[in-house]
Structure formats: C-alpha cells, structure tokens
Backbone as JSON Lines, residues from 0, in Angstrom:
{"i":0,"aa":"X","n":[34.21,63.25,-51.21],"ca":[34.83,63.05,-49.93],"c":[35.14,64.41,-49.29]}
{"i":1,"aa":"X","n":[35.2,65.41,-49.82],"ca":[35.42,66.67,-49.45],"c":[34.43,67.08,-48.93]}
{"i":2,"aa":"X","n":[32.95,67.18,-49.41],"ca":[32.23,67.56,-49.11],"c":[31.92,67.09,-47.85]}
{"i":3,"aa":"X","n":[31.9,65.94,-47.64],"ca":[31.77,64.96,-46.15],"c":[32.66,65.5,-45.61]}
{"i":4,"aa":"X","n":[33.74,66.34,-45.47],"ca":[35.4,66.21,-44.62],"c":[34.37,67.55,-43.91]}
{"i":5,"aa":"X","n":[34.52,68.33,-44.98],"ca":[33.52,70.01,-44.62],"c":[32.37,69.79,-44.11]}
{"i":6,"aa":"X","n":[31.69,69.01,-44.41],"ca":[30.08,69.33,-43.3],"c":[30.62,68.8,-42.19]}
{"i":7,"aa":"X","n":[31.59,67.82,-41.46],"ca":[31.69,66.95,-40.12],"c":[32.35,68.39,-39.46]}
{"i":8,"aa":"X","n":[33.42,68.72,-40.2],"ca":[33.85,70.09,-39.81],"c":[32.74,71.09,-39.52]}
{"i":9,"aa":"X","n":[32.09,71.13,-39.78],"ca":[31.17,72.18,-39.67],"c":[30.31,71.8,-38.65]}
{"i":10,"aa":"X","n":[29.8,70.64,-38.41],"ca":[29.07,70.06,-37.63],"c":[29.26,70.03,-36.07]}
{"i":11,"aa":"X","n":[31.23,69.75,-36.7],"ca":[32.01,69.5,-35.16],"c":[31.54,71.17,-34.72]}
{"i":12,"aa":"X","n":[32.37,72.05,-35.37],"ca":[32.48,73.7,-34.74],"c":[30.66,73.82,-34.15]}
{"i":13,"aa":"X","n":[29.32,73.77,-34.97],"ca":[28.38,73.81,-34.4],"c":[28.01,73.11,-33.16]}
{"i":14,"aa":"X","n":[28.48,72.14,-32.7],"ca":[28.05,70.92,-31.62],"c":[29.06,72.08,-30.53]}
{"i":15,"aa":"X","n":[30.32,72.03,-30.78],"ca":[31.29,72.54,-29.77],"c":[30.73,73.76,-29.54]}
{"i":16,"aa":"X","n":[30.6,74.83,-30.2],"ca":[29.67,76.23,-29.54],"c":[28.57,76.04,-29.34]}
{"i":17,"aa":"X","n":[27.58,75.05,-29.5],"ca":[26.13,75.22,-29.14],"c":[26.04,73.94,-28.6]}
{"i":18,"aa":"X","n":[27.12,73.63,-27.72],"ca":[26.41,72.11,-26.77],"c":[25.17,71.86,-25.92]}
{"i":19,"aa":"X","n":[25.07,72.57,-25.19],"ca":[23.83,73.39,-24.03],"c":[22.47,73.13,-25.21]}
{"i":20,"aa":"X","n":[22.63,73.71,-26.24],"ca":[21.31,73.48,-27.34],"c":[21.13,72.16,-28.17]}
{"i":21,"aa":"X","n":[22.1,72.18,-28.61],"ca":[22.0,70.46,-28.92],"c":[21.25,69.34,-27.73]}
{"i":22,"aa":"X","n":[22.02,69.46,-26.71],"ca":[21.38,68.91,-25.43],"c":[20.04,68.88,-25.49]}
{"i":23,"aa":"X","n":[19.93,69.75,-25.37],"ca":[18.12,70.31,-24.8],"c":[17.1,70.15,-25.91]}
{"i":24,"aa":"X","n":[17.88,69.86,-27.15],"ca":[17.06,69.15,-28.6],"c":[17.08,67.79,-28.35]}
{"i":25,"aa":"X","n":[17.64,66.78,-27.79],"ca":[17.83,65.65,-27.58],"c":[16.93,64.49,-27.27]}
{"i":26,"aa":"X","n":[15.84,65.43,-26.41],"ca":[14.5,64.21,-25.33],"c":[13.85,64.19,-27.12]}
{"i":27,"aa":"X","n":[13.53,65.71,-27.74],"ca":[12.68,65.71,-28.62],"c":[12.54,64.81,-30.41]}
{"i":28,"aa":"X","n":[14.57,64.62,-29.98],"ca":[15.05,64.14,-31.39],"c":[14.84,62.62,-31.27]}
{"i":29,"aa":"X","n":[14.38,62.01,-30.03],"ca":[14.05,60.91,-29.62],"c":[12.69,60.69,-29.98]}
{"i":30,"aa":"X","n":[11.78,61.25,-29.59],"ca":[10.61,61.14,-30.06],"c":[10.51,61.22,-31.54]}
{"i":31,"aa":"X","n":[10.85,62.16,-31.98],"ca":[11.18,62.25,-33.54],"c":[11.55,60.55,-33.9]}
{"i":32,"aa":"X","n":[12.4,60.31,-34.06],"ca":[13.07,59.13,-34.5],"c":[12.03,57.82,-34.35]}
{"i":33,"aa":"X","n":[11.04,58.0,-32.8],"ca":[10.18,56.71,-32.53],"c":[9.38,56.57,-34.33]}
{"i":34,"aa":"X","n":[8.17,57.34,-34.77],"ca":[7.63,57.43,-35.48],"c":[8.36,57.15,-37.14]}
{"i":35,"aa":"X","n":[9.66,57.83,-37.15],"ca":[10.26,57.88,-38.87],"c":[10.85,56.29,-38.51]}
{"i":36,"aa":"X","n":[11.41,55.25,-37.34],"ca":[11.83,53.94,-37.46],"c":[10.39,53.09,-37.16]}
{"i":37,"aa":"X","n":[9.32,53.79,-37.03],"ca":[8.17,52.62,-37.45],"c":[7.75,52.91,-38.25]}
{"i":38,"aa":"X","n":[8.1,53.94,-39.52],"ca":[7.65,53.54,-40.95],"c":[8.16,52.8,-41.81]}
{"i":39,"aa":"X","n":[9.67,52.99,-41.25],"ca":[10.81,52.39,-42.21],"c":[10.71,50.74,-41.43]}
{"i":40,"aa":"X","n":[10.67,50.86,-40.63],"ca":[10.86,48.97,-39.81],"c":[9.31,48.35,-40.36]}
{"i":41,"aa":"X","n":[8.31,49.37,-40.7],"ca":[7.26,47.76,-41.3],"c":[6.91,47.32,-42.48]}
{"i":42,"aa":"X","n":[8.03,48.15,-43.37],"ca":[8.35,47.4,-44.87],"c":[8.1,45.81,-45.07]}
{"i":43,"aa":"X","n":[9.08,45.59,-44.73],"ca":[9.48,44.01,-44.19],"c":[8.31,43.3,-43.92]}
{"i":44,"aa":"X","n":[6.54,43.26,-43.48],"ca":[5.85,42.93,-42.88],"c":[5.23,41.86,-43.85]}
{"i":45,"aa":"X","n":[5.22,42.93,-44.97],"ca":[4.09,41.82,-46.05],"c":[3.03,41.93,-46.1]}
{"i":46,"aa":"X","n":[2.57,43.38,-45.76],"ca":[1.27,43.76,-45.58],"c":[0.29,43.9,-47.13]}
{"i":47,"aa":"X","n":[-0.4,43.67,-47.27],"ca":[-1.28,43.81,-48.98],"c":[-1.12,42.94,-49.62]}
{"i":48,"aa":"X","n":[0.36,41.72,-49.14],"ca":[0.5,41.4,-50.16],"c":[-0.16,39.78,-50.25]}
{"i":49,"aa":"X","n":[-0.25,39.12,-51.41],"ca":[-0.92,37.75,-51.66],"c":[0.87,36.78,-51.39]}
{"i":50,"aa":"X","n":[0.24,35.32,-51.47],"ca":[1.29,34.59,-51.95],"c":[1.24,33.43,-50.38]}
{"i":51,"aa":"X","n":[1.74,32.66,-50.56],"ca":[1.59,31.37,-49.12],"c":[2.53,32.04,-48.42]}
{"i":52,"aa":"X","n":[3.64,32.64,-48.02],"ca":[4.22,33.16,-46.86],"c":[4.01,34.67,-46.99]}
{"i":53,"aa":"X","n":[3.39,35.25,-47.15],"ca":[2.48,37.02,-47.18],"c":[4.16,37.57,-48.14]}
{"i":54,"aa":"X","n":[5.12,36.89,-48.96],"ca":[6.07,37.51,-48.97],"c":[5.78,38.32,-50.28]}
C-alpha cells in the first residue's frame, strides 16, 4: 500500500508540473489504447475453438 501511496504521489507532482505535456500526449494515448482493447476484447470470441456453441 505504500508503494501505491508513493507512485500516485509521484504521478500527482509529474501531471501538476508537466500538464501542457501530458495534454499534448493525449490524441496519441487514444490511439494507443484503440489497438491494446482489441486484443484484449476478442478473447471472449471463441475463435479456434470446436464444441456446439464455439465455447
């Protein structure tokens, strides 16, 4: 729990002096995210697999 208390702390002080940059990472951290939540979202699909409902 400490360790979590110290990185948010750390996180906060980085966000608060470098807002302007964080910002301007933002359009890109979006795009980022499209691609890593359609690898993780088509688990679930049932792809390869045999069986009467693909489960």
């Amino acid at each position: 729990m400490t360790v979590v208390a110290v990185a948010s702390a750390a996180l906060f002080w980085l966000l608060r002096d470098h807002w302007g940059h964080a910002l301007g990472l933002a359009p890109y951290l979006l795009f980022l995210a499209c691609p890593i939540m359609h690898l993780f979202m088509h688990r679930g699909h049932g792809h390869g697999q045999s069986g009467e409902h693909g489960r």
